[in-house]
N, C-alpha and C positions, 0 to 999 in steps of 0.2 A: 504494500500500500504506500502511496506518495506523499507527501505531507499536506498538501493541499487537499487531495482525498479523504485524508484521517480528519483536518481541521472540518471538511465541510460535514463530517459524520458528527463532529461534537455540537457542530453550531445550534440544533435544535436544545441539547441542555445547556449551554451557554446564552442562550437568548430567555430560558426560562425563566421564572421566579426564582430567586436567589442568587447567593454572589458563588455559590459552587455547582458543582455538577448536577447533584442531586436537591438541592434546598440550601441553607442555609449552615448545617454542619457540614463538616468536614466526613468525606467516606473514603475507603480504602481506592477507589479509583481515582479520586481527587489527590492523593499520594500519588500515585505514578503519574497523572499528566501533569501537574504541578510540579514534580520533578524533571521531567525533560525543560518544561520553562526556565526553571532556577539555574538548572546545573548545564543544560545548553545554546538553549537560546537567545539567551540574555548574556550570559557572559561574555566579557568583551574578548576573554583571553582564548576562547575557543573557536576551533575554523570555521569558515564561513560565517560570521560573523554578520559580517556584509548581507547577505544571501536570509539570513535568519530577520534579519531586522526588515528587507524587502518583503519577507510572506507577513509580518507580523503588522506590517502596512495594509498588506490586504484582508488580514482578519484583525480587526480592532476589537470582535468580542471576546478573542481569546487574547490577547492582550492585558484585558479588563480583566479577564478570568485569572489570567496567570499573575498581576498586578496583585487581584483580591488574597489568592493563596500565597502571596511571598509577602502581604501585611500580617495573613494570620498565622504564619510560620518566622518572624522573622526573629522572636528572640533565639527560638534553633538555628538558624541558617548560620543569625549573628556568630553564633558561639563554636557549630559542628567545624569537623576536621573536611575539610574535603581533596581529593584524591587524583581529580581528573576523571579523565575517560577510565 
């Protein structure tokens, strides 16, 4: 699956009620998409970089989405070790 394929598959629960996937709590699938956001789409130190910031132009709800999950994660992120790829 393409990235553009997978975002147009979330866009229905990203357009939903609430600031995550499923409502307002956090769920176990909101861990893993919320994780590709944090640890590679956004990071500036990670490839393509460029090319990440271009799809996240054209889906501004996963943006919002991935925005919402790295305020409500962010004294962890603040704090964890992280590794790279």
């Amino acid at each position: 699956m393409t990235w553009p394929r997978f975002l147009e598959s979330l866009k229905p629960y990203l357009t939903s009620p609430g600031r995550f996937l499923f409502g307002d709590k956090l769920c176990e699938a909101d861990f893993m998409v919320g994780r590709m956001y944090t640890d590679y789409i956004v990071r500036k130190d990670q490839p393509c970089f460029d090319k990440w910031r271009a799809l996240l132009n054209k889906y501004p709800e996963f943006e919002a989405y991935g925005n919402a999950f790295t305020a409500e994660m962010k004294p962890y992120l603040d704090k964890r070790p992280f590794g790279g790829f």
